[in-house]
C-alpha positions, 0 to 999 in steps of 0.5 A: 500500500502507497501512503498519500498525504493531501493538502487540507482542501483535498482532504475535505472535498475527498471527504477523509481525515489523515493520509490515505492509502491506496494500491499500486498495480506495477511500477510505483511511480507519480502517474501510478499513485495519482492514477490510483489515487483518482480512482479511488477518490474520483471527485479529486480528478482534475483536482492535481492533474488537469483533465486533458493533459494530466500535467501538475496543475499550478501551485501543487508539488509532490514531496517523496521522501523530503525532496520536491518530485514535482518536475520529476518524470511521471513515470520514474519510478519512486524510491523504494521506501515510498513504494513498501509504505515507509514513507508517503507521497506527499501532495501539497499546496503551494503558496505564491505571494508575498 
């Protein structure tokens, strides 16, 4: 099982308290656990990811193992610790501003 940590707004409309975890067929890599992720919790679709393109949306990153994955490759693969449950892959919300 993947951990998933989500920002508080994805937590609310994903209706779940805390982390969640989710299962991974193959690789573990960010488009298999967002994959996952979005068919689990299909209110989340176009939530992280735009519709069409499935890029990053603006303003969410993607921390694995305390390092910002963000403008990694969809398919790498992600660190092993993440893929035994270890550690999570976390979703968070960016803030820009000053």
């Amino acid at each position: 099982m993947i951990r998933v940590i989500l920002p508080q707004h994805l937590r609310t409309l994903a209706r779940v308290d805390g982390e969640v975890q989710v299962e991974v067929e193959g690789p573990v890599t960010q488009r298999s656990v967002l994959d996952a992720l979005e068919a689990r919790f299909p209110v989340l679709c176009g939530t992280i990811r735009d519709h069409l393109t499935l890029k990053r949306r603006p303003f969410i990153r993607f921390f694995v193992c305390e390092v910002d994955w963000s403008l990694e490759a969809p398919d790498s693969p992600l660190p092993e610790a993440v893929a035994r449950g270890a550690e999570p892959f976390m979703v968070i919300g960016a803030i820009a501003g000053g």
